[in-house]
C-alpha positions, 0 to 999 in steps of 0.5 A: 267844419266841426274838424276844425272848430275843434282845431281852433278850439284845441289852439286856443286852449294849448295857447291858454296853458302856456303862460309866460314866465314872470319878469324879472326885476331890473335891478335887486333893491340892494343894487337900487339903494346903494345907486340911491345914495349918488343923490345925497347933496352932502359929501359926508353923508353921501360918503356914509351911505355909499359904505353902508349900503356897499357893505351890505351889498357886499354881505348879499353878494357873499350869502348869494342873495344878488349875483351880478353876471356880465354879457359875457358870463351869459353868452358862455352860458348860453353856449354850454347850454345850447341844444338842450331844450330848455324853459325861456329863462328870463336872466338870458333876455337882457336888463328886464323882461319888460324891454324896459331899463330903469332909468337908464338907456336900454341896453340891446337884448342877448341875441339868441344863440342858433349856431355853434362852432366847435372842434371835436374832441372824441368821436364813436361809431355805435353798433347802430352805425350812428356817430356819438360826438364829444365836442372840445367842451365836453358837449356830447351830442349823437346822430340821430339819422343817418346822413350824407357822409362822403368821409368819416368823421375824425377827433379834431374836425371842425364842426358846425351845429345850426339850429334845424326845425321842430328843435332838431339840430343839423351839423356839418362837419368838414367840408363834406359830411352832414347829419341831423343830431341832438345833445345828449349831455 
């Protein structure tokens, strides 16, 4: 009994320490005031607005004050970080944090990228008898056991890397050959 109010215990704490990252705003107030100014009645005093406040958003973009990224721009991100074990990165999860849209229709979250299809570029047996793959995109991952290898793997294989337990990756590459792996660089 003791062992497992200790557990519960123990839970609760570890719960308790990690606390989830602060939302991001939904917009940037540069990006607020300049769409501020569609509702100024008069056409001339709109026109005004709609330079001033253009221009300082244009000042901010250019000291890197407010960066505007697309899905896109976010998605190749993603892929070029996948299968680095990184801290939940707010920016990834779609126009707040909060689920909630600023007046405006919410806009389906980024899925969450699992799955990578690639073509190897290189690949090396080290002395341990352990493959070290590059991928097309510089990506270099490493098996990390050895696996059910009925052919060897070759430079220009297609490759598929699934996310796998516990932060562990599995690729299969071929139609034969499966090994569990993780991202070295």
């Amino acid at each position: 009994m003791k062992t497992k109010a200790l557990l519960a215990l123990g839970l609760t704490i570890t719960g308790a320490a990690t606390a989830a990252p602060p939302p991001l705003p939904a917009s940037s107030a540069a990006v607020d005031t300049l769409l501020a100014c569609l509702d100024v009645a008069d056409a001339g005093a709109r026109l005004t607005c709609f330079e001033t406040q253009a221009r300082a958003l244009k000042a901010a973009t250019a000291r890197k004050d407010v960066i505007v990224i697309d899905q896109a721009e976010i998605q190749k991100t993603k892929r070029s970080l996948f299968g680095f074990a990184l801290p939940h990165i707010a920016l990834f999860d779609g126009p707040s944090a909060d689920g909630k849209a600023k007046g405006k229709e919410q806009k389906e979250k980024a899925p969450d990228l699992d799955r990578l299809e690639a073509t190897i570029r290189e690949i090396h047996r080290g002395a341990n008898g352990l493959w070290s793959l590059e991928l097309e995109d510089g990506a270099r991952w490493q098996q990390i056991e050895s696996g059910r290898e009925s052919d060897e793997p070759r430079a220009g294989m297609k490759i598929d890397i699934r996310k796998a337990s516990m932060g562990s990756y599995f690729a299969k590459i071929g139609s034969s050959i499966y090994m569990r792996i993780r991202r070295v660089s």
